[in-house]
C-alpha positions in Angstrom: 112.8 5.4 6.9 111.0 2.4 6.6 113.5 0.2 8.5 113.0 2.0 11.5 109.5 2.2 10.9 109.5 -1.7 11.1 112.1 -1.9 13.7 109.7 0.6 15.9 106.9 -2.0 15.6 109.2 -5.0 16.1 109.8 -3.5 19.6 106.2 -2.2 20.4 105.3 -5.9 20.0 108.1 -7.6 21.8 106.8 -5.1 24.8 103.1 -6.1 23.9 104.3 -10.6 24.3 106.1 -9.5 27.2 103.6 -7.7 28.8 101.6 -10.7 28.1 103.4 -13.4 29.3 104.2 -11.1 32.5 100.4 -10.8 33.2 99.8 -14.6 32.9 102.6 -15.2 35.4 100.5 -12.6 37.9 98.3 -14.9 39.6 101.0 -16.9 40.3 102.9 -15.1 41.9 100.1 -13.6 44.0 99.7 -17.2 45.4 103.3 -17.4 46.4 102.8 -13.6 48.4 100.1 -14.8 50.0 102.1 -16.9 52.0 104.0 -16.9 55.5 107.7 -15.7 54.2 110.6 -17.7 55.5 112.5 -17.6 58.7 115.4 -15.3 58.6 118.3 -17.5 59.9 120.1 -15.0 62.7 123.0 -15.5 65.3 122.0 -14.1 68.9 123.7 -13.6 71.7 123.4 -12.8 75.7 121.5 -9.9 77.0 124.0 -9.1 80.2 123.9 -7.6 83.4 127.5 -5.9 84.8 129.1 -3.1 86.8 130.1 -0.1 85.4 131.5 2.8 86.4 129.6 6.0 86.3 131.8 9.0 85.2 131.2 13.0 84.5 134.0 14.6 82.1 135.5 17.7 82.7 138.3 20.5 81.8 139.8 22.6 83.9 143.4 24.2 85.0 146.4 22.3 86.9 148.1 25.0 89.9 150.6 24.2 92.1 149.3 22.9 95.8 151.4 26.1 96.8 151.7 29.1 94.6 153.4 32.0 96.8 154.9 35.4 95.7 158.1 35.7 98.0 158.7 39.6 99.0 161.2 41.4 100.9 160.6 42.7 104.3 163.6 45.0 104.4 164.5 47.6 102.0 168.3 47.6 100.9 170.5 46.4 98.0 170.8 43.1 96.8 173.6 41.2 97.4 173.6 38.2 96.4 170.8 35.9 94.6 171.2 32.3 95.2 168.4 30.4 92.9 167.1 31.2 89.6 163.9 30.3 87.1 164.1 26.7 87.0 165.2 25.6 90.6 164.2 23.6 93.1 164.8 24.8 96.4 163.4 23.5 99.9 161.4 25.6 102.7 163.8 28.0 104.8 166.2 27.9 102.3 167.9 30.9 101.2 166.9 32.6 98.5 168.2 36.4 98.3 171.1 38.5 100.6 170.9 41.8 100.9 173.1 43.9 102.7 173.8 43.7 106.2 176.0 46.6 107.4 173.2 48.9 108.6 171.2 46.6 110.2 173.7 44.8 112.1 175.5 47.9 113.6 171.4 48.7 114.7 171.7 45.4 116.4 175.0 46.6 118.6 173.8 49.6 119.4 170.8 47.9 120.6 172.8 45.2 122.6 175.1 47.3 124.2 172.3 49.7 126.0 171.1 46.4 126.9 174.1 45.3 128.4 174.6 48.9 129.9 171.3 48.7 131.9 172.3 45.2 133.2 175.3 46.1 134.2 173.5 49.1 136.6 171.8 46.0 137.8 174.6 44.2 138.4 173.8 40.9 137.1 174.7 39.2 134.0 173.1 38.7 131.0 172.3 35.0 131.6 170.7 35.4 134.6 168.7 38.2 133.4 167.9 35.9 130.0 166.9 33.0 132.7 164.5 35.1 134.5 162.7 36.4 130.9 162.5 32.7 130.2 161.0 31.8 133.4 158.3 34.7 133.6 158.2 36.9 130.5 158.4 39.9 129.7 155.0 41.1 131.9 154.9 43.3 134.9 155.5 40.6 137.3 158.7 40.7 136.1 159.1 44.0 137.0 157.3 44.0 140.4 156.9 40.3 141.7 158.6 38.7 144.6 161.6 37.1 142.6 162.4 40.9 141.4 162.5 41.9 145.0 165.7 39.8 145.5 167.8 41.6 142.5 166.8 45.0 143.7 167.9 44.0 147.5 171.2 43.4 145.6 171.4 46.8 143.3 174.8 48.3 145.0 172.7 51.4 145.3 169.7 50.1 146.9 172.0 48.6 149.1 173.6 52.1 149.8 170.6 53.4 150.7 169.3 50.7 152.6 172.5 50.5 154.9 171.9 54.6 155.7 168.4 53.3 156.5 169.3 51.0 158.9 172.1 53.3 160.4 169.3 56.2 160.2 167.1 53.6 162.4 169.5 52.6 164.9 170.7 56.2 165.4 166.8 57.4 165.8 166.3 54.3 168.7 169.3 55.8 170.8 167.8 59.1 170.4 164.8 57.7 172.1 166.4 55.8 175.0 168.2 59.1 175.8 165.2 61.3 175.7 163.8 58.8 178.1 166.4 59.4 180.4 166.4 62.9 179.8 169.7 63.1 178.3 168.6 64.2 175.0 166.5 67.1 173.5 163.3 66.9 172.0 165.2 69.0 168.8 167.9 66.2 168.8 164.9 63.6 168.5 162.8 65.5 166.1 166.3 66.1 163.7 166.9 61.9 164.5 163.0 61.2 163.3 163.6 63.5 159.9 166.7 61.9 159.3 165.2 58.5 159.5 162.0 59.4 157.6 164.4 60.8 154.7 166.6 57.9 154.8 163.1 55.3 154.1 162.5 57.6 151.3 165.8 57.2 149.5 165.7 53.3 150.1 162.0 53.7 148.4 163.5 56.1 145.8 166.3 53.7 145.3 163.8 50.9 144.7 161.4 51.7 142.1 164.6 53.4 140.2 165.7 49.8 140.1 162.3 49.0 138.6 162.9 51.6 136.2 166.3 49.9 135.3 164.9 46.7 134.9 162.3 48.1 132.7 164.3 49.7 130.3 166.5 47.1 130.3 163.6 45.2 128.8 162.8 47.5 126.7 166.3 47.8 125.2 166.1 44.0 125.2 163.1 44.0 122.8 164.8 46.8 120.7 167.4 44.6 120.5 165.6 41.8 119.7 163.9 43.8 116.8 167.4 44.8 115.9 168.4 40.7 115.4 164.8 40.6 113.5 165.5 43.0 110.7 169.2 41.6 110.6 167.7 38.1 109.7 164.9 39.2 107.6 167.5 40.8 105.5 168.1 37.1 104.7 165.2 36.2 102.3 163.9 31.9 102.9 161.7 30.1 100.9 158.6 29.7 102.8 157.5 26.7 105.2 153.8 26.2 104.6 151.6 25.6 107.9 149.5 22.9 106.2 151.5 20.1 104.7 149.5 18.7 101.7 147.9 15.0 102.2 150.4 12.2 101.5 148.0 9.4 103.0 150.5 9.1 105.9 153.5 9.2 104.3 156.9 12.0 105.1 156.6 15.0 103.0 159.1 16.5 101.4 157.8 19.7 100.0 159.8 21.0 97.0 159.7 24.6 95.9 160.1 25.2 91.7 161.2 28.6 91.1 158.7 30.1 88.3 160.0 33.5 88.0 162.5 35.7 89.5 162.3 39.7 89.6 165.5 40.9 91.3 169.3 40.7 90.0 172.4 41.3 92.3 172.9 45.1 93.2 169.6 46.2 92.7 167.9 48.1 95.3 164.5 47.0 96.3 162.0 48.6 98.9 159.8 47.0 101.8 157.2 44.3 100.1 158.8 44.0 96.5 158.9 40.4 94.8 161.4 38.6 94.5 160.9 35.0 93.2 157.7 33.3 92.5 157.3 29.6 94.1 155.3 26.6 93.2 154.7 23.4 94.8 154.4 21.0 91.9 153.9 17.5 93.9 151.7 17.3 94.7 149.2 19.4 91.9 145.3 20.6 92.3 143.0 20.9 89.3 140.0 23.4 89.4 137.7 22.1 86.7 134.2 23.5 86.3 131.2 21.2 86.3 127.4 21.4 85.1 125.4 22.2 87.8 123.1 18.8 87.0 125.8 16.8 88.3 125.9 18.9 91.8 124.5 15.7 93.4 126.7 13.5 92.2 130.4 15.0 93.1 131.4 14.2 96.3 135.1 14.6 98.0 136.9 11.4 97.7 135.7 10.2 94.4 138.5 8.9 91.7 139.6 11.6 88.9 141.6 10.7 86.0 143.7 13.0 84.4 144.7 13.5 81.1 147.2 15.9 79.3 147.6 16.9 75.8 151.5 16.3 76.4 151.3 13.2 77.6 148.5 11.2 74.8 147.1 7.7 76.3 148.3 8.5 79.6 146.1 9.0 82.7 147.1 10.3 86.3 145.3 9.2 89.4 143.6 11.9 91.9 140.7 12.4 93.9 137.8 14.9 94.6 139.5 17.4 97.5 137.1 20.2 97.6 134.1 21.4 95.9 132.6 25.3 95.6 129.6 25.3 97.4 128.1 28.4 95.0 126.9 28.2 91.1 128.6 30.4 88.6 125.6 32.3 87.5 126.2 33.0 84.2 128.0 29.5 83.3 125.6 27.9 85.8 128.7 25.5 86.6 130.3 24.9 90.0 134.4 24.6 90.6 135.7 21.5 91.4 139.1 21.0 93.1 140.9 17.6 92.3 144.7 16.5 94.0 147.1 15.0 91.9 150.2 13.2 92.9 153.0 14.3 90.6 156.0 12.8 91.8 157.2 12.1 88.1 157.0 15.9 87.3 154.8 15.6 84.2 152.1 17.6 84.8 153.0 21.1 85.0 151.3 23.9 86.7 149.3 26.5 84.8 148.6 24.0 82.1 145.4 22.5 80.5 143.9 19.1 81.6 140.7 16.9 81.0 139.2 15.1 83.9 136.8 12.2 84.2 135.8 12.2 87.4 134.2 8.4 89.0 131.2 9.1 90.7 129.9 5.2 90.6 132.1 2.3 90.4 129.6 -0.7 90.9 126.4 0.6 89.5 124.6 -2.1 87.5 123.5 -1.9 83.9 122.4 -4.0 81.2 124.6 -4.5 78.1 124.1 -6.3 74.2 127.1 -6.8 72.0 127.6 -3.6 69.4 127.1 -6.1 66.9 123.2 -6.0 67.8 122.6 -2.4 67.6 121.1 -1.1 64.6 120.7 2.6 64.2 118.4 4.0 61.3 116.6 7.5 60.6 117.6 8.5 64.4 116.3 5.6 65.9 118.5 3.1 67.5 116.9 0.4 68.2 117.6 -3.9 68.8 116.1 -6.7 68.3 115.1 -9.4 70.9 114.8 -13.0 70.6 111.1 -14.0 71.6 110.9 -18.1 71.5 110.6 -18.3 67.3 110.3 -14.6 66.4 111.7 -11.3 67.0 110.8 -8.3 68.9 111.8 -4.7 68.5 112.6 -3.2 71.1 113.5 1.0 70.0 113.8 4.4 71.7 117.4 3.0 73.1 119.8 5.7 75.0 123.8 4.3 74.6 125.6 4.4 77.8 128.6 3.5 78.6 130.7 0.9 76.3 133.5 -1.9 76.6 135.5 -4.3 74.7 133.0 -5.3 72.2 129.7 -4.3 74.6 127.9 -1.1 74.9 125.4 0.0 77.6 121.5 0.3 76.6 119.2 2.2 78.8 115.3 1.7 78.7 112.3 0.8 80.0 111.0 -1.4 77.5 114.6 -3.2 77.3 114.8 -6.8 79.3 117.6 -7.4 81.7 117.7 -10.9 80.9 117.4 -13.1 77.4 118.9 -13.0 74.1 119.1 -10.4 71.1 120.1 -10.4 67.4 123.8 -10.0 66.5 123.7 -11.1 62.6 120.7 -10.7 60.1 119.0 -7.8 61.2 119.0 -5.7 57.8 116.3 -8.6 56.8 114.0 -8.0 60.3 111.3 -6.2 61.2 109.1 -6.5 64.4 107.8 -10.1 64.5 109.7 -11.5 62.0 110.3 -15.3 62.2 114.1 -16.2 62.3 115.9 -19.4 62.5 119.0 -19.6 65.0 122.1 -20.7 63.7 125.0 -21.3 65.3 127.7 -18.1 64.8 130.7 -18.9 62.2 133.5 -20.2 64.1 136.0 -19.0 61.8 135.1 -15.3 62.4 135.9 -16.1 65.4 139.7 -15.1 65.8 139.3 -12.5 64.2 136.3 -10.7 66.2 138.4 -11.9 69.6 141.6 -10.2 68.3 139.2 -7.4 67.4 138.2 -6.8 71.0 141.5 -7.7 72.6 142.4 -4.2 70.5 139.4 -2.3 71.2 139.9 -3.3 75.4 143.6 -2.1 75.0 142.5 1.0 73.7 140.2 1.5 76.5 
């Protein structure tokens, strides 16, 4: 007990000396922080004006330039099936048979009343396909000049044109005889009936003609529908009407078969599907986009691309249409980007991230990352001003680069230098020394950014 009662007070008076000594030493001391502390040596580097590009991010969907459901336009059965999921096929290429038997004996009935009418005609069918060429089918065809001349050549228009004429000639002798008083007025009156019923047969004989040529145009169309259905039962892949912009170059659209829906012997009805198409070169991406950036997007501008299935890699396209309306409840506005995908890696359907360019060459001013320093939310740098510092805070980061990052601010100078080493001994006004940067970091930081500007 009574050692550590001594060993207690030992300690209380070791504390007591030390205090005492410590509080002699004050003033001291106080001299010492009364003074100007020293310079902080710092390395510093230059604040830098450059182009960069301006870009808005964005997700969206890839589809095909050409997405088409291909139906049938004829019932029947299936008779054969040419393609399947997987294919390529070109446009007007077939894709489905079905069976012709019906529809082609509809075609020969169809021709031969065609040929029948012709025939009361009595011209061929190349002449008669020359004239529809020339004219039409219209009613000048039926009733214009250059009919006239067939019908003069009908063998019973001619008939009744030749008892016309003998009907005339017999009806002028009448006359010259009554003149002479050889003939009876009966005889005449019987001659003028018989003439007068001759012009109407001639007529009569005429417009049937007319009525022959008409039908014959009208078993021409039927036959002509007849050939339509035959060739329909025939199912092509489609040949778009706009061919997708290859900056001048030949297209060569490509079909990919997606899905098919019909197997050989089945019987399908009027508008079924039969194979699903896809144009996959080149592609279109529909991405949605804030509505702050409506401004901004313009057709033309660069997209990249990117794909989860293909990491590190970006495909080239540009701004090709953009959706004049705002999605009201996602207060975002579709985007339409064309891709070239000649390579076949992007697939339609699938999910992609776009950066779209909207500047390429707008100025900014840029520090090394070295000299930002980021504390308590505040990022902030420091700026060389002739012996001292100044702080310069409230910074926005933009965009960065191999070993540089974009700074946005009023207060920040486009021109001068800032702090790159030392800063965790700053503050605003702090005297610094400059010192010249370790050259043996060097390599190292240079090999650093050579990395970081591959990665970007």
């Amino acid at each position: 007990m009574k050692l550590r009662m001594l060993a207690a007070a030992t300690a209380a008076g070791l504390a007591v000396a030390v205090a005492g000594c410590a509080s002699g030493e004050a003033p001291a001391g106080e001299e010492e922080a009364g003074g100007p502390p020293p310079p902080v040596p710092v390395t510093v580097a230059a604040i830098e004006r450059r182009p960069v590009e301006r870009t808005i991010e964005a997700v969206g969907s890839l589809r095909g330039w050409e997405q088409v459901t291909v139906g049938s336009k004829r019932s029947g059965r299936v008779l054969k099936v040419h393609h399947d999921i997987g294919d390529r096929v070109r446009p007007d290429e077939p894709l489905v048979d079905i069976d012709p038997v019906d529809a082609r004996l509809a075609y020969n009935v169809a021709e031969s009343k065609y040929l029948a009418e012709l025939v009361k005609l009595g011209v061929t069918a190349q002449t008669a396909e020359d004239f529809i060429k020339r004219y039409g089918i219209s009613e000048t065809l039926i009733s214009g000049p250059q009919t006239e001349e067939i019908i003069e050549k009908v063998p019973a228009v001619v008939q009744y044109r030749v008892a016309m004429e003998r009907a005339s000639q017999n009806l002028a002798r009448q006359h010259k005889l009554s003149q002479r008083g050889a003939g009876t007025t009966q005889e005449l009156e019987d001659q003028e009936s018989e003439y007068r019923t001759s012009v109407a047969a001639y007529d009569n004989a005429k417009s049937t003609a007319r009525n022959v040529i008409a039908m014959a145009l009208a078993n021409r169309v039927a036959r002509d529908q007849a050939e339509q259905q035959l060739k329909d039962l025939t199912i092509l892949a489609p040949r778009p009407q706009e061919a997708p912009p290859t900056g001048g170059e030949a297209v060569d659209l490509v079909y990919a078969i997606s899905r098919r829906s019909v197997a050989e012997g089945q019987m399908i009805r009027e508008g079924d599907p039969v194979f699903d198409l896809v144009i996959e070169d080149p592609l279109r991406l529909w991405a949605n986009i804030p509505e702050r950036y409506s401004a901004k997007i313009k057709p033309g501008q660069p997209v990249r691309i990117s794909v989860a299935s293909h990491p590190g890699r970006a495909f080239e396209g540009k701004v090709s249409r953009i959706n004049p309306t705002v999605d009201a409840e996602s207060r975002t506005f579709q985007v339409e980007a064309l891709a070239t995908n000649g390579e076949g890696l992007l697939r339609p359907g699938g999910f992609a991230k776009a950066v779209v360019v909207v500047e390429t060459e707008a100025e900014a001013t840029v520090v090394p990352v070295e000299a930002i320093v980021q504390y308590a939310g505040v990022t902030k740098v420091f700026v060389l001003d002739g012996d001292h510092v100044r702080a310069v805070d409230g910074l926005v980061l933009g965009k960065e680069g191999a070993g540089w990052v974009e700074v946005v601010s009023d207060k920040m100078p486009t021109s001068g230098s800032v702090v790159v080493t030392g800063q965790s001994k700053l503050a605003d006004g702090s005297g610094v020394i400059v010192r010249e940067p370790d050259r043996d970091a060097e390599p190292s930081l240079h090999a650093e950014a050579v990395k970081q500007a591959a990665r970007n």
